[in-house]
N, C-alpha and C positions, 0 to 999 in steps of 0.2 A: 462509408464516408459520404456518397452523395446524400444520402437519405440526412443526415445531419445537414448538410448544405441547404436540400431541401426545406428541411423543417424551417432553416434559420432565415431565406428568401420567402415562406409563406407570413411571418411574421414581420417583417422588416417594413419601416414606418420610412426610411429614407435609404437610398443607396447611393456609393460609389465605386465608378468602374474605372483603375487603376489598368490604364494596356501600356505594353509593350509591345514588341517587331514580330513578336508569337499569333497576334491578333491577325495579320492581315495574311500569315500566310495561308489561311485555308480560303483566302477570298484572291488566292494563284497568285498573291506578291509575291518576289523570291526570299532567302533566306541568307541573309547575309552575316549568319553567324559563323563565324570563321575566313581566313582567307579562300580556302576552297568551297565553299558557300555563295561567297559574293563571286567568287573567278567563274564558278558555273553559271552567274548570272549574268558574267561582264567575260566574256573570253579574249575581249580585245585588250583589258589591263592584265587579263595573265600574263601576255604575251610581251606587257608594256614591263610587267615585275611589280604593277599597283595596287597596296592594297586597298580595303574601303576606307581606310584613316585617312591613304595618301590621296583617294580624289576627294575624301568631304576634306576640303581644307580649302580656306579662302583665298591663299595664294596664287590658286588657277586663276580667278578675277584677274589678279594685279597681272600676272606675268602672261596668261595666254588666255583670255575669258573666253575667246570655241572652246578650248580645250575644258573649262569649267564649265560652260554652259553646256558642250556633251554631255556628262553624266548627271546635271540638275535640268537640263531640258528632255531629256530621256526621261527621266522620272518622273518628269511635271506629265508627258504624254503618257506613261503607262498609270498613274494613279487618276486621271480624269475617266481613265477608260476600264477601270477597276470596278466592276460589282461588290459590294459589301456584299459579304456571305449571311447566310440564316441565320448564326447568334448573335449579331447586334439585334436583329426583329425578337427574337426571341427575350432578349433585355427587356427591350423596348415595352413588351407584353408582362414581363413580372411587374416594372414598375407602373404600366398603366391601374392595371389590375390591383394593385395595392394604393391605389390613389398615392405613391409616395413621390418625396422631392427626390433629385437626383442629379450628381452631377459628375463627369469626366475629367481623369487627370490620365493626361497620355504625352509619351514620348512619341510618337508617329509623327512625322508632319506629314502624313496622307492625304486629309481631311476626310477620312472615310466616315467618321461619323456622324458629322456634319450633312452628309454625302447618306447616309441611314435614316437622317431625321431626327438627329439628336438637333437640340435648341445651339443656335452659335453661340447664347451666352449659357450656356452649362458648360462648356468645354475648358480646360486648359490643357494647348500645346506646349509644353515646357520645352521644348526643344526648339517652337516658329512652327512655320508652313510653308509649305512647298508654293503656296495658291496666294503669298505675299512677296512683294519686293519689298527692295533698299537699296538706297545707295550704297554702293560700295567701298566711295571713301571713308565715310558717310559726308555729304557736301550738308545736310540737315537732318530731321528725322523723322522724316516722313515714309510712310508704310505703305504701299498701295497693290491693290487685286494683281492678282496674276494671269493677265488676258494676253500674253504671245502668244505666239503663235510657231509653233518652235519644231522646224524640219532638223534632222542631224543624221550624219552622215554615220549609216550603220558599221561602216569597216575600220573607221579612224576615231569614232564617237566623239566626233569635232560637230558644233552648231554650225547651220550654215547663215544662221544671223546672230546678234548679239544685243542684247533687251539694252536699252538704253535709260538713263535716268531721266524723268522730265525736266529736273529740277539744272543740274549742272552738265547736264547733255554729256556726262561718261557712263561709265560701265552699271545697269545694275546687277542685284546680287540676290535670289532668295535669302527672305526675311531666317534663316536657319541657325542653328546654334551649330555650326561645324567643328571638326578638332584645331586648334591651336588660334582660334577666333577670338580677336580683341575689336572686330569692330561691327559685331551683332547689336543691331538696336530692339532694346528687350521691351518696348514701351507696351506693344498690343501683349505680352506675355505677362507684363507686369500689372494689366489692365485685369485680365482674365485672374492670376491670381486672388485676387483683391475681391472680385466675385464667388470665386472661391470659397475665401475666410469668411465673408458674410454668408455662405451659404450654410458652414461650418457650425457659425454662431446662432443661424435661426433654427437650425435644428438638433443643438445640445440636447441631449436628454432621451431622443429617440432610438428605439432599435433601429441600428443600423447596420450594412450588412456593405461591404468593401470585397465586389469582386474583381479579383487580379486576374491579368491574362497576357500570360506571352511575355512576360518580363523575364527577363534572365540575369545572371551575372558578370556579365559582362563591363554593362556600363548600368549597375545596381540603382538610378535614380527612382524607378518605378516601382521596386520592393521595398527599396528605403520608406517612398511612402507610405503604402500600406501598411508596412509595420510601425510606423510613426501613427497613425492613423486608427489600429489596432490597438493602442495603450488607451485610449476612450472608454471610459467604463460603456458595456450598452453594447460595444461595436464589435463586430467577429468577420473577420475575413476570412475570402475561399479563395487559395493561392491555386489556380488552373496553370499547369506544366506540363509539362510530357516530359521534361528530362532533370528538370532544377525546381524539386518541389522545396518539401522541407519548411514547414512553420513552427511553432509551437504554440501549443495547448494552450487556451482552447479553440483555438485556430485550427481552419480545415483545408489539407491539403489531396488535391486531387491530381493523380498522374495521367493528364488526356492533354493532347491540342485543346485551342480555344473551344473549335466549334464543337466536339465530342465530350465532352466537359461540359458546354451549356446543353447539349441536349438532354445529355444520361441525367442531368437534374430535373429539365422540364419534361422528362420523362416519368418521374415522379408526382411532379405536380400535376 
C-alpha cells in the first residue's frame, strides 16, 4: 500500500492535507481520545469527574472564567511551546518538489501548521484557534491574536488572570468551536473557507492527491471530508491511521501514526 500512495504523491499536480488530533500527537501533544486519554493528560479533572466535552464547553466563560481559562490557557502554553514534528517538513518537500498547489483543512486549533510554514491563507481551521479571541458574550465580532500571557495554577488548573475583551471590558473567550456553543463567532472560519473553494475551483481537473492524518471517528468532521473530497474524478486519498483506517477503492489506506505513515512513503520516494 505505500508503494501505491507513493506512486500517487509522485504524480499529484495539487494536494490536500485533511488533519486531525492524530497529527500532533507524534509532535508529544497528548491524546485526548477517550476519557482516560485526556484524564492522563489532565489528572486534576479525573479527580474533578471532567470529561474533555465537560471542560471544552463555553459555560466555564459565563459561570467561573479561571476555571475556563485553566484548561484553554494551559493549552494556549503547551501548543506555543510545541515543535511540529518531521512530516509536516516532509509534506512540505513532496509539494515543493512537484511545483504543486496546496491547501489544509484541519480540526486542530494548534496552529501547528502555520507554526511549520504552511502559508496562513492555505489553511482552514474548522473548529477556530487557540492563537484568536472573542468576546464571550459576543458584545461584537471582533476576532483578535492571542498575545496573553497566561500563568495557571498547576494543582486547581484555575488561571491566575483572565483575558479580557477590549471592546466591552468582560470576559474574553478563544475564538474555538467548543461542545454545546451557540455563541462562536465563525467569521475568520468562514473567511478561510471561501479560500478554500476557490482553491478548489482553480484547480478542477488536476491530479490531486488528499492526505488524511489523525482523523478518527469520533467527532468524523475530517473524514467526512476527504471522503467528500475523494468523489472528484482525478482525486485519491491516503487515509494515515494506526487504529481507524478503512476507505474504499480506490482509495488508500495505511495503518501507521501520522509521522510513520509519511515517512514509510517518503521512503519510497
Amino acid at each position: 500500500m505505500p508503494e501505491r500512495a507513493a506512486k500517487a504523491i509522485r504524480e499529484a499536480e495539487a494536494f490536500v492535507i485533511t488533519a486531525g488530533a492524530g497529527m500532533g500527537v507524534d509532535s508529544g501533544l497528548p491524546d485526548f481520545r477517550g476519557d482516560h486519554g485526556f484524564w492522563n493528560a489532565y489528572p486534576v479533572y479525573a479527580r474533578l469527574g471532567l470529561s474533555f466535552v465537560d471542560c471544552a464547553n463555553p459555560e466555564h466563560f459565563e459561570r467561573d472564567p479561571a476555571f475556563g481559562w485553566g484548561f484553554y490557557g494551559h493549552r494556549t502554553n503547551l501548543y506555543r511551546a510545541t515543535v511540529p514534528h518531521e512530516g509536516f517538513r516532509i509534506i512540505r518537500r513532496w509539494i515543493e518538489r512537484n511545483s504543486a498547489e496546496y491547501f489544509v483543512v484541519t480540526s486542530n486549533v494548534d496552529g501547528q501548521f502555520q507554526k511549520a510554514g504552511y502559508a496562513e491563507d492555505r489553511i482552514v481551521e474548522v473548529h477556530g484557534s487557540i492563537h484568536h479571541l472573542q468576546c464571550m458574550t459576543p458584545c461584537c465580532r471582533s476576532i483578535w491574536p492571542n498575545n496573553e500571557q497566561l500563568s495557571i495554577n498547576l494543582e486547581t488548573m484555575r488561571s491566575r488572570s483572565i483575558p479580557g475583551c477590549p471592546h466591552c471590558r468582560g470576559v474574553s473567550r478563544p475564538n474555538i468551536l467548543m461542545f454545546g456553543d451557540w455563541s462562536w463567532i465563525s467569521d475568520r472560519t468562514d473567511r478561510q473557507r471561501e479560500k478554500f473553494r476557490q482553491f478548489q475551483n482553480d484547480n478542477r481537473g488536476k491530479r490531486t492527491v488528499v492526505i488524511e492524518l489523525g482523523a478518527g471517528k469520533a467527532i468524523p468532521t475530517i473524514r467526512y471530508t476527504s471522503e467528500e473530497l475523494g468523489e472528484t474524478a482525478g482525486t485519491t486519498v491516503i487515509r494515515i491511521n494506526p487504529r481507524e483506517t478503512g476507505i474504499d477503492a480506490p482509495h488508500i489506506s495505511l495503518e501507521y501514526g501520522a509521522l510513520e505513515g509519511l515517512q514509510r512513503i517518503d521512503a519510497l520516494l
